[in-house]
N, C-alpha and C positions, 0 to 999 in steps of 0.2 A: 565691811560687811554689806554695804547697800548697793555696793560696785557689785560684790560678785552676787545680789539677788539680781540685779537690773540685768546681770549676761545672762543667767539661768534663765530668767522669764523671755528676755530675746531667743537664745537656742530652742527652747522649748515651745515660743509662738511660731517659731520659722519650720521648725523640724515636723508637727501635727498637725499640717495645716491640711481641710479634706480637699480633697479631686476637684470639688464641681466648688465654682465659683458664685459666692454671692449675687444676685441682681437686683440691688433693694430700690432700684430707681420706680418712682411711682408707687411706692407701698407707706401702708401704717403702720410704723415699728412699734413697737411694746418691749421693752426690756427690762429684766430684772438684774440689777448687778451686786451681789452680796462679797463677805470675806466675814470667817469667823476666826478670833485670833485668840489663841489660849494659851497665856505666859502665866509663868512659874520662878520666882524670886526667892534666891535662898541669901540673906544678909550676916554672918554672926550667928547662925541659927535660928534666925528667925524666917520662915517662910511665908508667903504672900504671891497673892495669883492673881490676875487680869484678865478678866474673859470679859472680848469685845466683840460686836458685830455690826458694820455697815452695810447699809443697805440702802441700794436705791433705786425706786421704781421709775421709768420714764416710757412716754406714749408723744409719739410726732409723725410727723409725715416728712419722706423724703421724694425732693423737688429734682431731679434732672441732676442726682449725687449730695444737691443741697438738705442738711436738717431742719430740720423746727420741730420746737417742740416743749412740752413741759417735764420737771423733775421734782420729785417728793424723794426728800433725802434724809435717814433716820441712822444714827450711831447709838448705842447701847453700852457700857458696861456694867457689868451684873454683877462685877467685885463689889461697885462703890452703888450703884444705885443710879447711875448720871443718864442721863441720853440726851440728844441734840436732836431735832424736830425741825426740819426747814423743808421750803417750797421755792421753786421758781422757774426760769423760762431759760430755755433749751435753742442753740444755735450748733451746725456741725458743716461736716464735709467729708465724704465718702469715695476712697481714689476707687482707682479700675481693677485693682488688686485685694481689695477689700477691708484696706484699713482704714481708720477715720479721726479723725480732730474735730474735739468735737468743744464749747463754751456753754457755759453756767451760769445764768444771776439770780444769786438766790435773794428773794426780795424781801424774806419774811424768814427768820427762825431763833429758835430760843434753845438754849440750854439749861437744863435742869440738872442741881447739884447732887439731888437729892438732900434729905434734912433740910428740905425748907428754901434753901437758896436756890434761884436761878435768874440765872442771865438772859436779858428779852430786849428788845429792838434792835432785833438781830439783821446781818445781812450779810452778803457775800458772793464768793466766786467758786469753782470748777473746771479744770479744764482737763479733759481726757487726752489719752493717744492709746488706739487698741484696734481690735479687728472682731469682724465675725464671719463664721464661717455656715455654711449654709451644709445642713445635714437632710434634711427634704424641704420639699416645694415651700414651706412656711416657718419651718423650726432651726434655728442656727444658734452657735455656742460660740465662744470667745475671750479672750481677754484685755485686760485693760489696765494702765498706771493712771490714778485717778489724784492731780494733786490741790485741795480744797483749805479754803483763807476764809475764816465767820469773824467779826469784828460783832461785839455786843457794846450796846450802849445805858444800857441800864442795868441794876443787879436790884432785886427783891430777894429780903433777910427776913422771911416770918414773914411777909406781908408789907414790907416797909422798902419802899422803895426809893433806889438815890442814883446817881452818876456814875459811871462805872466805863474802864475804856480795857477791855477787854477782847485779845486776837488767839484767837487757834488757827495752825496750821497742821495739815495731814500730807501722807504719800503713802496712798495705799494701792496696791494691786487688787483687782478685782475680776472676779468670774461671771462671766454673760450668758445669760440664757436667754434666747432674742425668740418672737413671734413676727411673721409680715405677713400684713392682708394686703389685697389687692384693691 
């Protein structure tokens, strides 16, 4: 299954791509990268649904194709009540074709279980590979495979807090709506 999403989202990035070519050398990028995912679980008859959503905002400048920059990165789901809160610093690389590789260190984030639990002295990684594509002089859209590592080191139960070693791992595709200022 992940094989034949990873060709669809390749056929699909290759095949929609606009006319006029990115030139984000020397701009302030702004981007907003979301997925909203809504599963449906039938076990035995019993049913049960996952609605989740990632998101994340980032604002840097790119240097001569080079990134910098910073990330505010938020997950949600509204089955269980949970969501993940992290911040951190933005590194990338933008070819002539307009796609990019882009690093993440998230230096700060916490999980909440909801009911009282959550996970805090959080930190971690991201790393993209995606494009955008430039639709007028400032506004470009795009996509991206976003795959993200949080290591938590402590868990609070009610208030009471202990040791905890704790890792999530994601792979998720993601949709780009980019701003560039000059």
């Amino acid at each position: 299954m992940r094989t034949l999403f990873l060709s669809l989202f390749t056929i699909l990035f290759l095949a929609f791509q606009p006319k006029a070519q990115a030139d984000l050398t020397n701009t302030v990028l702004f981007t907003l990268n979301t997925i909203y995912l809504d599963r449906d679980y039938t076990d035995n008859g019993v049913t049960s649904q996952a609605k989740t959503t990632d998101t994340d905002l980032r604002l840097g400048k790119v240097f001569k194709r080079y990134y910098a920059g910073a990330i505010y990165s938020q997950s949600s789901n509204d089955s269980s009540d949970s969501n993940r809160t992290s911040y951190g610093l933005s590194g990338g690389y933008f070819s002539e074709k307009d796609l990019y590789i882009a690093a993440h260190y998230f230096f700060s984030s916490t999980f909440d279980h909801g009911g009282g639990t959550v996970d805090e002295k959080g930190s971690g990684y991201e790393i993209d590979l995606g494009g955008l594509f430039k639709f007028t002089s400032s506004f470009y859209m795009g996509l991206m495979m976003a795959y993200k590592t949080f290591n938590y080191s402590e868990r609070s139960i009610n208030g009471v807090s202990g040791g905890t070693s704790v890792t999530h791992r994601e792979l998720l595709p993601l949709f780009t709506i980019g701003f560039a200022f000059q």
